[in-house]
N, CA and C of each residue as an Amber inpcrd file, in Angstrom:
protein
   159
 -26.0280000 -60.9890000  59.9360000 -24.7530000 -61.3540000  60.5000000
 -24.5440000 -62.8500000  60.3990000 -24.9680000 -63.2420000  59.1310000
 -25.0350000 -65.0600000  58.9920000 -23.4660000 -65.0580000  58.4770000
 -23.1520000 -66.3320000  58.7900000 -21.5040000 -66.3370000  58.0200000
 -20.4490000 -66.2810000  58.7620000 -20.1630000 -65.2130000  59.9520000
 -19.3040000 -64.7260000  60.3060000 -19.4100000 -63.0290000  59.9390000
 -19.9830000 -62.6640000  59.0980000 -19.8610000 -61.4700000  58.6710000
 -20.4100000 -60.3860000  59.7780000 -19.8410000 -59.2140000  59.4640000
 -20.3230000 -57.9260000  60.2200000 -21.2140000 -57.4840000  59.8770000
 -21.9120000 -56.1550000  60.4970000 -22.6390000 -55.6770000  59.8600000
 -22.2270000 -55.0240000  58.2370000 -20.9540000 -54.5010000  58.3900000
 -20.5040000 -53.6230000  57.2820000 -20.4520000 -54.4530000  56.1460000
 -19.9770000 -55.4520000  56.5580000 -19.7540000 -56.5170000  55.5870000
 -21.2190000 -56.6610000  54.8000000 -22.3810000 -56.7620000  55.0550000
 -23.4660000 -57.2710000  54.4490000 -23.8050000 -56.1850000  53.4050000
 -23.1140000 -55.1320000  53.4580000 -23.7560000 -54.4770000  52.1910000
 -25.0170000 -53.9830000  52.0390000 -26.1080000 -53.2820000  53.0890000
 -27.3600000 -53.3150000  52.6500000 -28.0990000 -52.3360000  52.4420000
 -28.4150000 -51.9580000  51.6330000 -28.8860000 -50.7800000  50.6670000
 -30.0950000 -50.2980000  51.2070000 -31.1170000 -50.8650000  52.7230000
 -32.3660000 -49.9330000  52.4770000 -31.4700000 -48.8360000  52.8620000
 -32.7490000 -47.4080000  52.8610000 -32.7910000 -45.9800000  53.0390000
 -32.0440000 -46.2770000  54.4960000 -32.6720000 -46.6440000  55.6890000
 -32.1920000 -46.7020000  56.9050000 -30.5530000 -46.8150000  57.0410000
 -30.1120000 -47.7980000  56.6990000 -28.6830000 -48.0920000  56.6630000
 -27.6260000 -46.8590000  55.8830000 -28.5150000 -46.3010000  54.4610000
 -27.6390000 -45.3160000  53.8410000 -27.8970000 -44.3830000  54.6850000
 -29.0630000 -44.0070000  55.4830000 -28.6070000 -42.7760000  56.3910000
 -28.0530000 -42.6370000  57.6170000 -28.0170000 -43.9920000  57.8360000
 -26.7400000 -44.0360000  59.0320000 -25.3840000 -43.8320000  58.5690000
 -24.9780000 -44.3660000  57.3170000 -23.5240000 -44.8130000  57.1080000
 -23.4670000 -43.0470000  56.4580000 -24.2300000 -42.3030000  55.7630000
 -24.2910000 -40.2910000  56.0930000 -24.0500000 -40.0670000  56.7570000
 -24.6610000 -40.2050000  57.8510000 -24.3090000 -39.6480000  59.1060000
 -23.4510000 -39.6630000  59.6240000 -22.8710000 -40.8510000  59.7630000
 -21.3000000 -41.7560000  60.4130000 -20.5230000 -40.4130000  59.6900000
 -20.3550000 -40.2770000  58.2640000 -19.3810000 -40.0500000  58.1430000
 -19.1880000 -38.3630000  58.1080000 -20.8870000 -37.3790000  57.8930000
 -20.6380000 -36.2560000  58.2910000 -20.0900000 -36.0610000  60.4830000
 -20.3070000 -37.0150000  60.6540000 -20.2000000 -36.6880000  62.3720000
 -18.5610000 -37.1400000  62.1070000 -18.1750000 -38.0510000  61.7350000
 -16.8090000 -37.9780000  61.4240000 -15.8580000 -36.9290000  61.0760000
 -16.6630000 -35.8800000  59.9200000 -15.5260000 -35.5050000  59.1440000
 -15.8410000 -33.9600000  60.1400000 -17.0480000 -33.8080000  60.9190000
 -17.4530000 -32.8210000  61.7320000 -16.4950000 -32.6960000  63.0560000
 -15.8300000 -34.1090000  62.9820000 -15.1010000 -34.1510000  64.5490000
 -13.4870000 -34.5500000  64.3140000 -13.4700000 -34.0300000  63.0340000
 -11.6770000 -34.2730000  61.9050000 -11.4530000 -32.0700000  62.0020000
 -12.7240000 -31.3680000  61.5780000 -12.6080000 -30.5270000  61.4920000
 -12.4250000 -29.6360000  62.9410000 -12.8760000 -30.4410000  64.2930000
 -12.7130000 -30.0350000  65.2430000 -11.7170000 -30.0420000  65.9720000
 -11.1850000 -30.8700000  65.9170000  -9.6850000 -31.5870000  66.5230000
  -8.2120000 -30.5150000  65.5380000  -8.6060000 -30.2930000  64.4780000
  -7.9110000 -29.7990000  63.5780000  -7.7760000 -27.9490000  63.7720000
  -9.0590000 -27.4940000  64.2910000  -9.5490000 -26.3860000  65.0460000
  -8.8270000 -25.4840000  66.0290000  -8.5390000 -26.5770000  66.7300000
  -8.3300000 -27.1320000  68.2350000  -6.2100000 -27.3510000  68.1690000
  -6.4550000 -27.7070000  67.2300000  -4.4770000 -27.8250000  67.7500000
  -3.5380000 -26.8720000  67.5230000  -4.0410000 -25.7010000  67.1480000
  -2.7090000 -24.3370000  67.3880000  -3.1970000 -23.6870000  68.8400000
  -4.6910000 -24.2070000  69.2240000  -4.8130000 -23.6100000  70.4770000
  -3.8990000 -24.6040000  71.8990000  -3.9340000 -25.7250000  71.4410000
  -3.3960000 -26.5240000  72.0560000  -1.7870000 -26.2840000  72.6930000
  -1.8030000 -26.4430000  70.9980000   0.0190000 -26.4540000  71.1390000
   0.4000000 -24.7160000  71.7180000  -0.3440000 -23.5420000  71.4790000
   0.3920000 -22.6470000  72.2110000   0.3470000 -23.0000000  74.0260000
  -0.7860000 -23.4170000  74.2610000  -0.7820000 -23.8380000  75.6470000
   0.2860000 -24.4510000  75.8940000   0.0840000 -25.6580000  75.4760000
   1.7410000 -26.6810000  75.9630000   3.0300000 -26.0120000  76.1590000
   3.1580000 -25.6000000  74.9160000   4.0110000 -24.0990000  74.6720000
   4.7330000 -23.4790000  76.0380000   3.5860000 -23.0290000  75.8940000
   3.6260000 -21.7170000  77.5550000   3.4560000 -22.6310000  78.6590000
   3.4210000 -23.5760000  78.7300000   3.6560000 -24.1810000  79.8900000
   4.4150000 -24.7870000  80.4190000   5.5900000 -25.0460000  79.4000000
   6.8190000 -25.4720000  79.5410000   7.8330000 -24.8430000  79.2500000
   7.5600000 -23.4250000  78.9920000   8.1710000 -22.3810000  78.9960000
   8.9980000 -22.0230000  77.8500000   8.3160000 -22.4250000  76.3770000
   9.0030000 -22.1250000  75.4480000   8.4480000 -21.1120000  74.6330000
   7.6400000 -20.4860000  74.9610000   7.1140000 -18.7630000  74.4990000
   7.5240000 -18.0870000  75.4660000
């Protein structure tokens, strides 16, 4: 973090770092698929609760 820079910014290739920045992005795309899951159950609720079913 010399510079000003972030972590992301430094670019750094050991094993450790590539299996975090894996991970990041399967837990990401794991919690894109959940939310996505999740919103026709949603919206019928809202739905019915404001009395438009």
């Amino acid at each position: 973090m010399e510079n000003g820079k972030t972590m992301q910014e430094d670019d750094c290739q050991c094993p450790e770092c590539a299996r975090r920045a894996e991970e990041h992005v399967e837990s990401e795309t794991f919690g894109l698929a959940v939310l996505i899951a999740l919103m026709p159950i949603m919206t019928l609720t809202l739905f019915g609760h404001i009395g438009l079913l």
